[in-house]
ZADRENBA-475019 format. One record per residue (C-alpha): residue in one letter; x, z, y; residue number from 1. Coordinates in steps of 0.02 Angstrom, whole numbers, plus 50000, padded with zeros to 5 digits. Example, Ala and Ser with C-alpha at 12.3 -4.5 7.8 and 13.67 -1.06 7.14 Angstrom:
ZADRENBA-475019
resn|x|z|y|resi
A|50615|50390|49775|1 $
S|50684|50357|49947|2 $
END
This chain:
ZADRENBA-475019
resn|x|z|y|resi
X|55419|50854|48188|1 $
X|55506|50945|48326|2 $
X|55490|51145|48377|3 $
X|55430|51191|48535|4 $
X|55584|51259|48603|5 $
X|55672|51074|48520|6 $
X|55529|50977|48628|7 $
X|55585|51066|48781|8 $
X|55756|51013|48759|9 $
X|55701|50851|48729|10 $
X|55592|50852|48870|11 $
X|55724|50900|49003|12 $
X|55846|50771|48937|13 $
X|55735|50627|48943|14 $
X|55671|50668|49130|15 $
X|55858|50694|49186|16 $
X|55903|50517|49081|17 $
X|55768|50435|49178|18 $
X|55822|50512|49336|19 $
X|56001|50460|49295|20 $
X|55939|50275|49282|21 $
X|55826|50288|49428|22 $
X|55978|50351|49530|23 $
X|56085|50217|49481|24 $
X|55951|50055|49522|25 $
X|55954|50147|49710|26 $
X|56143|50134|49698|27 $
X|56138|49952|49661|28 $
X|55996|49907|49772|29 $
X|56074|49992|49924|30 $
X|56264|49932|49891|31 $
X|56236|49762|49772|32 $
X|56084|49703|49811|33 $
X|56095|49584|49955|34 $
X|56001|49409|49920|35 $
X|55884|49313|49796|36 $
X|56025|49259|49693|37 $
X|56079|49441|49680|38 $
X|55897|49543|49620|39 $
X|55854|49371|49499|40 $
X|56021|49311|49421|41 $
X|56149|49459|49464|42 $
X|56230|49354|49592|43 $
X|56290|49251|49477|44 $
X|56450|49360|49436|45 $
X|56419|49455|49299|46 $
X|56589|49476|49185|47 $
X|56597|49464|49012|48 $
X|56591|49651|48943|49 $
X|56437|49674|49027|50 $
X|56381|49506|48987|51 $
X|56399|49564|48817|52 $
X|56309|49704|48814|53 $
X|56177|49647|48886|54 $
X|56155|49497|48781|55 $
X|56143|49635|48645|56 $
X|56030|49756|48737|57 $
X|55915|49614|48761|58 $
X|55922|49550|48574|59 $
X|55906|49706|48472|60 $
X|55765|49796|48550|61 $
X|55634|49919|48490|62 $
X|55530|49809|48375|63 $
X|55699|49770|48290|64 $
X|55755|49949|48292|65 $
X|55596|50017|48206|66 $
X|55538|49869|48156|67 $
X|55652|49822|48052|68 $
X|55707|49980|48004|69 $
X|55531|49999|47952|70 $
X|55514|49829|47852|71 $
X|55655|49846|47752|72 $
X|55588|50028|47685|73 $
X|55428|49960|47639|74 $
X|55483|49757|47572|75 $
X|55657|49798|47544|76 $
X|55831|49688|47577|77 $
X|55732|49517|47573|78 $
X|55705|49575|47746|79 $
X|55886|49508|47806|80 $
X|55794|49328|47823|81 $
X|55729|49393|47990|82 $
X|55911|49454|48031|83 $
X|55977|49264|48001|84 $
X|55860|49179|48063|85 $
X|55906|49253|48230|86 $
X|56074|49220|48186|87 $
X|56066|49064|48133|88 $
X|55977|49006|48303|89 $
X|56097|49119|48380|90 $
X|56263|48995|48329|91 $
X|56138|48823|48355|92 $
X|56112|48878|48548|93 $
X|56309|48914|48551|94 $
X|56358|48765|48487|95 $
X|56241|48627|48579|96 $
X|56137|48742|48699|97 $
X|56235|48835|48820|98 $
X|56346|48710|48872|99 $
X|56195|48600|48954|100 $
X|56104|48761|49005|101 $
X|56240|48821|49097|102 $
X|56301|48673|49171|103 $
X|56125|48606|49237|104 $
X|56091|48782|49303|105 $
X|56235|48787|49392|106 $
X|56212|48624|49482|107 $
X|56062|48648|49518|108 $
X|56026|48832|49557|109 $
X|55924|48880|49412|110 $
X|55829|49046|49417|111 $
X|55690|49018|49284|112 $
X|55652|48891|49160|113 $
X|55534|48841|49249|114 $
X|55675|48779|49357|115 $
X|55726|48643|49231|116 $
X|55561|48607|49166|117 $
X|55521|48570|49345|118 $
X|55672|48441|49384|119 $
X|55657|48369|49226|120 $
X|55469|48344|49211|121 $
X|55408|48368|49403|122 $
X|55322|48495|49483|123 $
X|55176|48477|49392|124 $
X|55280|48576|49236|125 $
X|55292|48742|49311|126 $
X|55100|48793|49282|127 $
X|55117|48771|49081|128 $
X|55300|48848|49096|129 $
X|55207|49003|49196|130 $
X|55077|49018|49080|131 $
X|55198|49045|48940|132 $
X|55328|49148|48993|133 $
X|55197|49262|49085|134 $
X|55075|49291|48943|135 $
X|55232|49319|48810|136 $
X|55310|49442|48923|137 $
X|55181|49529|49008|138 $
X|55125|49565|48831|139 $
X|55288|49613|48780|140 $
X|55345|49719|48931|141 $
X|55169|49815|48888|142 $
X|55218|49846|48709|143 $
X|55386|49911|48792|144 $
X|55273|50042|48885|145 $
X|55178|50098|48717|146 $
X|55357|50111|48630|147 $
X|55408|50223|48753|148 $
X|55245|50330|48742|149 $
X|55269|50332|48557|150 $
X|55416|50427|48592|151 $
X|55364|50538|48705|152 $
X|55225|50575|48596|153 $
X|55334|50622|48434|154 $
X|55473|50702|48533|155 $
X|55372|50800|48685|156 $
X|55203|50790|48624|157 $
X|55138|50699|48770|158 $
X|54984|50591|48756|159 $
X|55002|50402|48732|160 $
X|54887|50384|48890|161 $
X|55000|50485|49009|162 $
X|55174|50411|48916|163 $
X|55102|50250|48961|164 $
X|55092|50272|49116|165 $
X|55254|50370|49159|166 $
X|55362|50237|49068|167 $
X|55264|50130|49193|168 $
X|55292|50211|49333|169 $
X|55486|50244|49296|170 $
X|55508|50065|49228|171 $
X|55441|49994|49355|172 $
X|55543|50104|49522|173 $
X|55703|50087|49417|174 $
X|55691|49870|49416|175 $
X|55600|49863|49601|176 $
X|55767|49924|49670|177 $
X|55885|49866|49554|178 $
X|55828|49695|49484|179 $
X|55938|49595|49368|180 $
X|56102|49670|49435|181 $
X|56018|49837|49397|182 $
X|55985|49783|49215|183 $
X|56141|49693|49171|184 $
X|56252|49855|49212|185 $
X|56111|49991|49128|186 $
X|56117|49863|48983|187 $
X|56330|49885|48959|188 $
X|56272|50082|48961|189 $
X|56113|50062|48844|190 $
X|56206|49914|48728|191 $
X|56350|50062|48699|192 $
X|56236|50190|48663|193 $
X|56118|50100|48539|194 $
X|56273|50010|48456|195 $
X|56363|50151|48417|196 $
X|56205|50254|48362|197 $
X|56137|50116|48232|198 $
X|56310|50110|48144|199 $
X|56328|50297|48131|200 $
X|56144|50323|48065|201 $
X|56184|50186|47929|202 $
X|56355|50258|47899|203 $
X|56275|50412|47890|204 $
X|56146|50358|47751|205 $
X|56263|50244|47664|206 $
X|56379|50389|47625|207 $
X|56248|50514|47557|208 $
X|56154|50382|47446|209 $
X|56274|50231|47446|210 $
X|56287|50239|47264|211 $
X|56222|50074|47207|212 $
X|56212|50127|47016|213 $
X|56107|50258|47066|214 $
X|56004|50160|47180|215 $
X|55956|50023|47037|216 $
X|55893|50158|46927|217 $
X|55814|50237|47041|218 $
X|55711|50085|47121|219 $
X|55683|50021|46907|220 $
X|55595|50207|46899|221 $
X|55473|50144|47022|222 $
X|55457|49958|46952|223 $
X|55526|49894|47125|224 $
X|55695|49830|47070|225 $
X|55656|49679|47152|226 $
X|55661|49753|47305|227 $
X|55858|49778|47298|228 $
X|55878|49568|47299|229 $
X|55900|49504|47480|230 $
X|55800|49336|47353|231 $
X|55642|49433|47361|232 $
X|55551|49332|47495|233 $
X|55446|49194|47484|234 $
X|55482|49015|47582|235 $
X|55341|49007|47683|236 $
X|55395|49181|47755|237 $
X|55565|49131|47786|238 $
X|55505|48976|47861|239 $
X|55378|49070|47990|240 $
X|55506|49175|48034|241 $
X|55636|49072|48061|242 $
X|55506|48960|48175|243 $
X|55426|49102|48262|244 $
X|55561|49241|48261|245 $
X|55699|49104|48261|246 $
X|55627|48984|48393|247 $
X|55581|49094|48512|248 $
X|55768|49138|48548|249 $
X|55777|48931|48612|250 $
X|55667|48964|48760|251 $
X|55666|49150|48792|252 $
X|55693|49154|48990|253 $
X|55798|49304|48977|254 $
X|55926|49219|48875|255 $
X|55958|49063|48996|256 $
X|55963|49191|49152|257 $
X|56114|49273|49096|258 $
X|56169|49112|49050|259 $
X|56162|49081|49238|260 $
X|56235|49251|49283|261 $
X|56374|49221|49180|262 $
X|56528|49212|49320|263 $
X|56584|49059|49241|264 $
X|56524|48958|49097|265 $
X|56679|49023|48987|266 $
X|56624|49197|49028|267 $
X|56438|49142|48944|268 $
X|56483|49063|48797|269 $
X|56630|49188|48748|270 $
X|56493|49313|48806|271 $
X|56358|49260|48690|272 $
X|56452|49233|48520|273 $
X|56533|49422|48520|274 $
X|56344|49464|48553|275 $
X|56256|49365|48424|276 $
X|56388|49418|48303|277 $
X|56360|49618|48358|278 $
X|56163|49584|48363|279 $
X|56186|49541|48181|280 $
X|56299|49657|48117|281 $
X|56166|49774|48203|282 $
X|56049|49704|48123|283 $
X|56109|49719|47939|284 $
X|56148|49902|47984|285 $
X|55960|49921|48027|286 $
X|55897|49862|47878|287 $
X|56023|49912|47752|288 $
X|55979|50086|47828|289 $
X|55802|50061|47783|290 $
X|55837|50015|47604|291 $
X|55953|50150|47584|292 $
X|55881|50282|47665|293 $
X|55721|50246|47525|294 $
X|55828|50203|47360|295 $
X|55972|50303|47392|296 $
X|55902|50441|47477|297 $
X|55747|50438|47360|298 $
X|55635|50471|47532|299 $
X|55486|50376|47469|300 $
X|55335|50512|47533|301 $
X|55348|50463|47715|302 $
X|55265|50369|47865|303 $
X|55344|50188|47845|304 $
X|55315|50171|48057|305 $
X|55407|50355|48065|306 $
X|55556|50293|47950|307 $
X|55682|50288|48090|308 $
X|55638|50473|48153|309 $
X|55630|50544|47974|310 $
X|55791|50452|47952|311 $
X|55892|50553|48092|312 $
X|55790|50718|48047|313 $
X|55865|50712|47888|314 $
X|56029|50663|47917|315 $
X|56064|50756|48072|316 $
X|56065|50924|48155|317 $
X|55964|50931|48317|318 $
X|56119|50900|48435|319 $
X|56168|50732|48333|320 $
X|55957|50692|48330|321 $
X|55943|50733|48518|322 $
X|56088|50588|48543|323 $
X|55986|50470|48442|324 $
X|55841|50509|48507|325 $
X|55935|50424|48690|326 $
X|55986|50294|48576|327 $
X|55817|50257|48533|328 $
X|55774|50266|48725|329 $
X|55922|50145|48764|330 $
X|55885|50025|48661|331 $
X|55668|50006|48702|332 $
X|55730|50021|48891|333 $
X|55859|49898|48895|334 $
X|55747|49782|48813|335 $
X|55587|49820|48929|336 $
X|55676|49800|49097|337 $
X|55738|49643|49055|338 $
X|55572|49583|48985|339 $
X|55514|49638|49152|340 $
X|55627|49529|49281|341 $
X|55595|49379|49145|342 $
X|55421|49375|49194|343 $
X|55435|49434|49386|344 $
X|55562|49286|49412|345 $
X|55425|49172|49354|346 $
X|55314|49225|49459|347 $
X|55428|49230|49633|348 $
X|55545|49085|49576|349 $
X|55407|48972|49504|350 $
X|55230|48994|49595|351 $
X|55272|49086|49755|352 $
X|55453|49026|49820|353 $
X|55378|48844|49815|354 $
X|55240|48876|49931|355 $
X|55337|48969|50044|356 $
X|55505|48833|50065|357 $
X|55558|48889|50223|358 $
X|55555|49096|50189|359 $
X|55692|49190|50255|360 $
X|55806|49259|50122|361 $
X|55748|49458|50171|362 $
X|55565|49378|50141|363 $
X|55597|49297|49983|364 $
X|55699|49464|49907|365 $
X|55552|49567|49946|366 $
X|55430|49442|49883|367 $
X|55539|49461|49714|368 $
X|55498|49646|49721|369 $
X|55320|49615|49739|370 $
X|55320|49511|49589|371 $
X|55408|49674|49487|372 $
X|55235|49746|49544|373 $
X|55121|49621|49494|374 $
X|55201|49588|49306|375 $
X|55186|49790|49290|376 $
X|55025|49805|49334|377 $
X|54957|49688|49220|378 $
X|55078|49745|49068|379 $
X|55024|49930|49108|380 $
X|54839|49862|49084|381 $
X|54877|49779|48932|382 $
X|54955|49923|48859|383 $
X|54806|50029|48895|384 $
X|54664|49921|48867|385 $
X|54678|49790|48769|386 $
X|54689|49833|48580|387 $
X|54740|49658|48549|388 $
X|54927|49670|48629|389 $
X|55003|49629|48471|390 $
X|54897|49478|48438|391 $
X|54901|49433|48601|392 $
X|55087|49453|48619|393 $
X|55088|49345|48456|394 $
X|54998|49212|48538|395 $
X|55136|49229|48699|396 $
X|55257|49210|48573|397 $
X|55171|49024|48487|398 $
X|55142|48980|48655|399 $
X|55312|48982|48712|400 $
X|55384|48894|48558|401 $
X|55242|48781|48536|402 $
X|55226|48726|48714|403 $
X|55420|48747|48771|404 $
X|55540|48735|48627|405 $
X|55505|48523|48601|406 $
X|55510|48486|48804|407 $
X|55659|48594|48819|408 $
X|55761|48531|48688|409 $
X|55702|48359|48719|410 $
X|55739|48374|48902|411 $
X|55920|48441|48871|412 $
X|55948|48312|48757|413 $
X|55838|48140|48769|414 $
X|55878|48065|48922|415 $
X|55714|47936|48893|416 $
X|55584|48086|48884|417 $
X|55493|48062|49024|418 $
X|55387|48169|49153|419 $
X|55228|48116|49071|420 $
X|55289|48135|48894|421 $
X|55344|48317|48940|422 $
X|55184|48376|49028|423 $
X|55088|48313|48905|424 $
X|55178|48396|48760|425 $
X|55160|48562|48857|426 $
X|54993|48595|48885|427 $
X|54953|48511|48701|428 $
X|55078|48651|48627|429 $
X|54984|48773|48721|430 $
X|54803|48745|48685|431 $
X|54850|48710|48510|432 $
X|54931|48856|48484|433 $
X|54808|48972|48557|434 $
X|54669|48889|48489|435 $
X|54731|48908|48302|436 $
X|54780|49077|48345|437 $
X|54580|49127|48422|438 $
X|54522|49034|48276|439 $
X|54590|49166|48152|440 $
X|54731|49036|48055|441 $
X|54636|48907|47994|442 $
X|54682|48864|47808|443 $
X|54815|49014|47829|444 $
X|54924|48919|47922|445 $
X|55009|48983|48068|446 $
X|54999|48899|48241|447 $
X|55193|48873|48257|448 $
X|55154|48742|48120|449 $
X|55030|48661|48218|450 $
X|55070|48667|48383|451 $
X|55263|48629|48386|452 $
X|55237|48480|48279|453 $
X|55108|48378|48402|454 $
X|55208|48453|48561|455 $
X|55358|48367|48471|456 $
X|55256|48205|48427|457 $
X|55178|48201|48615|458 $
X|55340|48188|48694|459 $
X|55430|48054|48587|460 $
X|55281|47955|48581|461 $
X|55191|47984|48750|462 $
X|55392|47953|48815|463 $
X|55423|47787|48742|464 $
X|55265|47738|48810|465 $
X|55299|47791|48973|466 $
X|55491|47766|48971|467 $
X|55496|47598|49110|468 $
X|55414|47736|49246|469 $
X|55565|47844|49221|470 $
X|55679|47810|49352|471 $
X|55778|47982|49375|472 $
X|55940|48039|49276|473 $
X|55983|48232|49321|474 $
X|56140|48238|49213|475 $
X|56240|48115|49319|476 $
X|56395|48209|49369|477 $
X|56330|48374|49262|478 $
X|56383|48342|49082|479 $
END
């Protein structure tokens, strides 16, 4: 794909980007880095342009990049579904969610959600809360580290074994300094950097074959007219996506931590609807460069999973493919980082903070750092052994929406679900969901449909049997 003396090029400017970012988490972790609050939630300060960003580096990371990229060449514009039904979750969370996040983790401290499943539900919620978030983002932190490698393999020619492990090793130094502080501010450089590069690539390709006459014809040539229609989906796909895809953004940990970094709860909310709106708008670009790049360009010969680098190789002279190539980079890093402190906070905040109550705040902050260690050593491992991180990160993913979504929502809004109708829904989500998932999709239906259902029926039911025992009300004085 690349000449040698191109890889070499590429090669220095990826060590000297990574030294850059390396550079700048020693920065924060020597000048900004002073307490719990500041490694886990950013001190709680964080403004709203980098709030912004953030919320966008986080949202459109490399599975949407080349994923999508890569759908919408091969299935065409009914693709968009997955781009709305992260929008349409998106605006639900703005309208009813943040407000209550914010608020509750602002009373009350919040780190993790494992935080407010705990004071809503008792201590007893943490372990199914853990269990989640840790196997969804341990998975996906790993996949982070293979992305990466794929890169390094196409651009340098390096080995996915030895990429692996330097985007391990680099990801890894960079958050132990910095933490969340670290990632917010990276994030306002990566969300710039991938932003601007996914509009000028689909600029790019919508001006050399943006000619939708032309494009018909050509895609009736090749009997895939159908393709063209953003109709061309069926339900049941919309459906999984919207619950799988879509639901996930309700309880991703990520999400309701810069909810709590937020300086202010105006900051957040203003925050999050510029970045949904971007994310999506990102998100059409994506895919409408996928479409066009195969209909108008005619490029129909190639690698679907090397779409995105044929895309800039033909669009672009080296210098312009060099600066998407860092795009790229930007936009797998500032989604792996932050994938990273989601599950290190669970681990510090929500298994080893409570067994250590009366820690000094040095202590705790290094015990945070330790936790960095421990979620990269098993995503690492993942990434190199275990040829199931996809399905497995698929099961994370049921898990969390299965198990979470109905004692979250329920728990933000039902003031009668009770400890005992919460815990129960949990860990009946859970085993649900990864037992239908093992079990290969029993009559070909997908766990979400099975597991979120009897979490949701456990907790109304298990909660108005159980309501007289409830005696607590956490949103006095909140909402």
């Amino acid at each position: 794909m690349f000449t040698d003396q191109e890889r070499i090029i590429l090669g220095i400017i990826v060590v000297v980007y990574f030294i850059l970012l390396f550079g700048f988490s020693l920065y924060i972790n020597y000048r900004k880095i002073n307490s719990y609050d500041d490694f886990n939630v950013a001190g709680r300060s964080v403004s709203r342009f980098p709030l912004i960003l953030t919320f966008v580096g986080t949202a459109v990371g490399g599975s949407i990049l080349l994923g999508f990229m890569e759908n919408a060449y091969r299935f065409g514009m009914g693709q968009h579904w997955l781009n709305i039904s992260i929008l349409v979750t998106g605006v639900i969370t703005a309208f009813f969610l943040i407000k209550r996040i914010r608020l509750i983790g602002e009373k009350y401290k919040m780190v993790t959600i494992g935080d407010f499943t705990a004071l809503r539900y008792g201590e007893g919620a943490r372990i199914p809360t853990v269990i989640s978030v840790l196997l969804a983002y341990c998975a996906v932190t790993g996949m982070q580290f293979v992305a990466i490698a794929t890169i390094l393999n196409l651009t340098i020619g390096l080995s996915m074994t030895v990429g692996i492990i330097i985007s391990w090793l680099l990801l890894t130094a960079k958050t132990y300094f910095g933490g969340l502080k670290s990632v917010v501010w990276q994030d306002a450089i990566h969300g710039t950097v991938q932003t601007a590069g996914t509009f000028l690539l689909f600029i790019v390709i919508l001006w050399i074959g943006g000619d939708w006459g032309e494009m018909k014809s050509f895609a009736g040539s090749l009997g895939e007219l159908e393709l063209l229609s953003i109709t061309h989906i069926s339900t049941s796909e919309v459906l999984v996506y919207f619950f799988t895809i879509g639901g996930y953004q309700f309880v991703r940990q990520d999400l309701w931590q810069r909810f709590w970094a937020a300086r202010d709860y105006k900051t957040a909310v203003s925050g999050y609807w510029i970045a949904i709106m971007l994310a999506f708008l990102i998100g059409v670009a994506i895919i409408g460069s996928g479409v066009f790049l195969r209909y108008g360009m005619q490029m129909t010969g190639i690698d679907p999973t090397l779409v995105y680098y044929e895309a800039i190789g033909a669009v672009f002279h080296f210098p312009l493919v060099v600066i998407m190539v860092i795009a790229l980079m930007a936009t797998v890093i500032s989604c792996a980082d932050s994938f990273f402190m989601a599950a290190s906070t669970s681990i510090i905040n929500d298994i080893v903070k409570p067994r250590i109550k009366h820690a000094s705040e040095t202590r705790i902050l290094q015990y945070s750092r330790y936790s960095v260690i421990t979620v990269s050593v098993i995503s690492v491992l993942l990434a190199l052994y275990m040829p199931q991180l996809v399905v497995l990160w698929v099961i994370g993913t049921a898990m969390l929406v299965s198990g979470l979504l109905a004692p979250c929502i329920f728990g933000l809004f039902w003031k009668s679900a009770t400890k005992a109708g919460g815990i129960t829904a949990m860990w009946l989500g859970l085993g649900v969901a990864v037992i239908w998932q093992l079990a290969g999709h029993p009559f070909d239906v997908h766990p979400v449909f099975v597991g979120l259902p009897l979490s949701t029926l456990a907790i109304i039911v298990v909660s108005l049997a159980t309501k007289k025992k409830q005696t607590t009300d956490i949103w006095s004085e909140v909402i």
